[in-house]
C-alpha positions in Angstrom: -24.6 142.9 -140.9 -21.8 141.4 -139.7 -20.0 141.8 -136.2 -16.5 142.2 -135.5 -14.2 141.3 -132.8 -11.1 139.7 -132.3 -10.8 136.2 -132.4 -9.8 135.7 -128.9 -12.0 136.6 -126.2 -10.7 139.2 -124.2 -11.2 137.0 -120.9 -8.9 134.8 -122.6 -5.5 136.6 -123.1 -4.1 135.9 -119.8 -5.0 132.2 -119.9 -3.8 131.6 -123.7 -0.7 133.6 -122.7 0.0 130.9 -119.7 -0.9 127.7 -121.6 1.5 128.6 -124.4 4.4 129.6 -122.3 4.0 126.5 -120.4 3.7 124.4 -124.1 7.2 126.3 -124.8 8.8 125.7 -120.9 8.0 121.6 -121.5 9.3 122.0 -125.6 12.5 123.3 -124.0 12.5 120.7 -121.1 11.0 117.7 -122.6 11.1 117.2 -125.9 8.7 115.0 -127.0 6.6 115.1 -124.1 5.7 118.7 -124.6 2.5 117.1 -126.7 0.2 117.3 -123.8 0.6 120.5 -123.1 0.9 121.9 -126.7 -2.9 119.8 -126.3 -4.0 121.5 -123.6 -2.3 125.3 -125.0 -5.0 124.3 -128.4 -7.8 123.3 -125.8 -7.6 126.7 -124.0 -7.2 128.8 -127.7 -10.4 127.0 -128.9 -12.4 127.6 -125.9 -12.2 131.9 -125.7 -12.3 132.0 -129.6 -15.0 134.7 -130.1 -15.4 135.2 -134.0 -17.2 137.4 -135.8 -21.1 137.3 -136.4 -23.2 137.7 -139.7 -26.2 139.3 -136.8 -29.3 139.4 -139.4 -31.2 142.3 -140.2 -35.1 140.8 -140.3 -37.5 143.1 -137.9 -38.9 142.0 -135.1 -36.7 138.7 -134.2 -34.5 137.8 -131.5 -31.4 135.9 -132.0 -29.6 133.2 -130.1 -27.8 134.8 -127.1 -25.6 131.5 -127.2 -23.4 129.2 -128.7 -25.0 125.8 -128.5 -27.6 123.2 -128.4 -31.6 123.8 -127.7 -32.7 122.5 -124.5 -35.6 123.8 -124.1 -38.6 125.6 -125.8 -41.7 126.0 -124.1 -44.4 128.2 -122.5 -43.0 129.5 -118.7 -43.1 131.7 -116.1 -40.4 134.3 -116.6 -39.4 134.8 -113.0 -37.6 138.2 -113.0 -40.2 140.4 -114.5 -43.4 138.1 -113.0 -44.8 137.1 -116.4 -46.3 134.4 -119.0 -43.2 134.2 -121.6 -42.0 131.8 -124.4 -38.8 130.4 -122.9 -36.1 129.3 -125.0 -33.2 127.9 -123.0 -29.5 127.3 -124.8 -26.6 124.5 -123.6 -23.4 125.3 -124.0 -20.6 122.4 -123.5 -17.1 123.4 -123.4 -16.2 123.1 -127.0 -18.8 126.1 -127.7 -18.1 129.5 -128.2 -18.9 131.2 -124.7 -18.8 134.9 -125.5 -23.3 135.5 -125.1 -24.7 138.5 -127.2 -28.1 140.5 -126.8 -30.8 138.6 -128.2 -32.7 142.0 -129.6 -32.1 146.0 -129.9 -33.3 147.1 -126.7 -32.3 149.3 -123.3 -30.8 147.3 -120.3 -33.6 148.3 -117.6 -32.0 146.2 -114.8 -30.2 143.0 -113.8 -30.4 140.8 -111.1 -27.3 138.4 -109.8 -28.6 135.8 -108.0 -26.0 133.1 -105.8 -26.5 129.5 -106.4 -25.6 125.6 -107.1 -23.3 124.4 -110.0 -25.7 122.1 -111.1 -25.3 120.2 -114.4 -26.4 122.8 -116.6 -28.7 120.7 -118.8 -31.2 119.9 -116.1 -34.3 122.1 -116.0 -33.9 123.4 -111.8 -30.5 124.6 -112.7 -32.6 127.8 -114.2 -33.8 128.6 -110.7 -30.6 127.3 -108.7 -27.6 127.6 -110.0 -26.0 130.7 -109.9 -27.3 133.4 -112.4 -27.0 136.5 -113.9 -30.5 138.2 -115.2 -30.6 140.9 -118.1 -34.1 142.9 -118.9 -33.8 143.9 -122.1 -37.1 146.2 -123.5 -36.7 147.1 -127.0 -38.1 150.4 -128.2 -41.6 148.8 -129.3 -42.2 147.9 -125.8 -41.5 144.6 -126.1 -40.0 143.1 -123.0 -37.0 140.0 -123.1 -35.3 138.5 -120.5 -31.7 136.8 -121.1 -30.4 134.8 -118.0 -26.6 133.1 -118.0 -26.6 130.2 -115.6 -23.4 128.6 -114.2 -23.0 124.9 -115.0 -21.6 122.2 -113.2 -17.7 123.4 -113.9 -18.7 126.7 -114.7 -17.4 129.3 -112.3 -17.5 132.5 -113.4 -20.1 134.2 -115.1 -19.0 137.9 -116.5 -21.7 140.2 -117.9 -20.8 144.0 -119.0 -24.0 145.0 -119.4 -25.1 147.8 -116.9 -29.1 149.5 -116.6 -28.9 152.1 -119.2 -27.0 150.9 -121.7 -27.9 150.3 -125.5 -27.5 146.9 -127.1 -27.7 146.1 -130.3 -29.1 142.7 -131.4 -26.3 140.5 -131.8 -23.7 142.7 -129.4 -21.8 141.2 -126.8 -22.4 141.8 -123.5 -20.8 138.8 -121.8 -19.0 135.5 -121.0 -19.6 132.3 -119.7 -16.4 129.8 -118.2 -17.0 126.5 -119.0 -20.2 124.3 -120.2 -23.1 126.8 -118.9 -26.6 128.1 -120.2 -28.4 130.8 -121.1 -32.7 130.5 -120.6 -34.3 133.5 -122.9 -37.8 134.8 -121.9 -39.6 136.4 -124.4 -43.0 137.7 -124.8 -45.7 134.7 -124.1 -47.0 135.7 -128.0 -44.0 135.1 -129.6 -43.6 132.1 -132.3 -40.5 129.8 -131.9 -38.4 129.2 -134.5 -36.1 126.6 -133.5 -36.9 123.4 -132.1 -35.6 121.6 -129.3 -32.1 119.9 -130.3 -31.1 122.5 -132.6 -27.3 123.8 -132.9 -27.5 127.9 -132.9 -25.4 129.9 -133.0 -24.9 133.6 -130.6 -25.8 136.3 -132.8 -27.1 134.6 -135.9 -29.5 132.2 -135.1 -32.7 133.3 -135.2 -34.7 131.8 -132.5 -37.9 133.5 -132.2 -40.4 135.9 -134.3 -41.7 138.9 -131.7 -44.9 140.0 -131.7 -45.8 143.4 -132.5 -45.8 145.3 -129.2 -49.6 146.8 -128.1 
């Protein structure tokens, strides 16, 4: 199934507008000099690109809610809903894609925002304190996931649009990251892994997990 939006990132109209009018200003002002910011115009287009996803249709999986690298795959303490969970934690730098998408099909039962550091996003305690955005996700087998965006250390802004109550399908998006972030996903403790730590995935089509069948 594939997913469509536009290729810009709705956060990123006002910025892309900005760079490129500034890239024009110093064309009409400097000449050849202009090249910098016609650099830094290209910079800001690449980083709120949000293409299209190919979200696959296999039961009982949950996909990358990120663009990125694995950081992290291992057997945790999910702290939000007070649990054993598989966590599965995703770095983003700032050449990723930063639009993050619902790992499963599910109801948005609550969120929690949570004030914080801006720690480097790679290390381990920025999970529990940098600033974060928490999304409880149960799917209609029961099966509860958590999704968390964490700020990074130039990350400043963390947007989510995802309120209690609302539907998401697997592979929707629900939010955006500024800037080199991460997203840590908690999923039930019986679920089996199916990436490994260093792996590139990608938001909506990776698959990163296989869920069990809820009881």
């Amino acid at each position: 199934m594939q997913e469509s939006h536009p290729i810009i990132a709705r956060e990123g109209w006002p910025h892309v507008v900005i760079a490129v009018g500034i890239a024009l200003l110093a064309t009409a002002l400097l000449g050849g000099w202009s090249l910098l910011f016609w650099g830094l115009a290209v910079f800001v287009v690449q980083f709120f690109r949000d293409p299209a996803r190919n979200v696959p249709l296999e039961p009982g999986i949950a996909v990358s809610p990120a663009d990125g690298r694995v950081l992290l795959v291992e057997k945790a303490r999910d702290p939000y809903l007070q649990r054993e969970a598989l966590k599965i934690s995703v770095f983003m730098n700032v050449f990723n894609v930063h639009s993050n998408r619902s790992p499963v099909d599910g109801v948005v039962k609550d969120r929690w925002y949570h004030r914080g550091k801006y720690l480097n996003a790679s290390l381990d305690k920025s999970s529990t304190e940098n600033e974060r955005m928490a999304l409880w996700i149960r799917m209609d087998d029961g099966n509860d996931v958590t999704s968390v965006q964490v700020a990074g250390l130039v990350a400043r802004r963390i947007l989510c649009y995802a309120t209690p109550r609302d539907r998401l399908q697997r592979g929707q998006r629900y939010g955006f990251i500024r800037f080199g972030s991460r997203v840590d996903l908690y999923l039930p403790p019986a679920s089996i892994p199916r990436v490994s730590v260093g792996d590139g995935v990608t938001a909506g089509e990776t698959v990163c997990a296989q869920l069990p069948a809820a009881g």
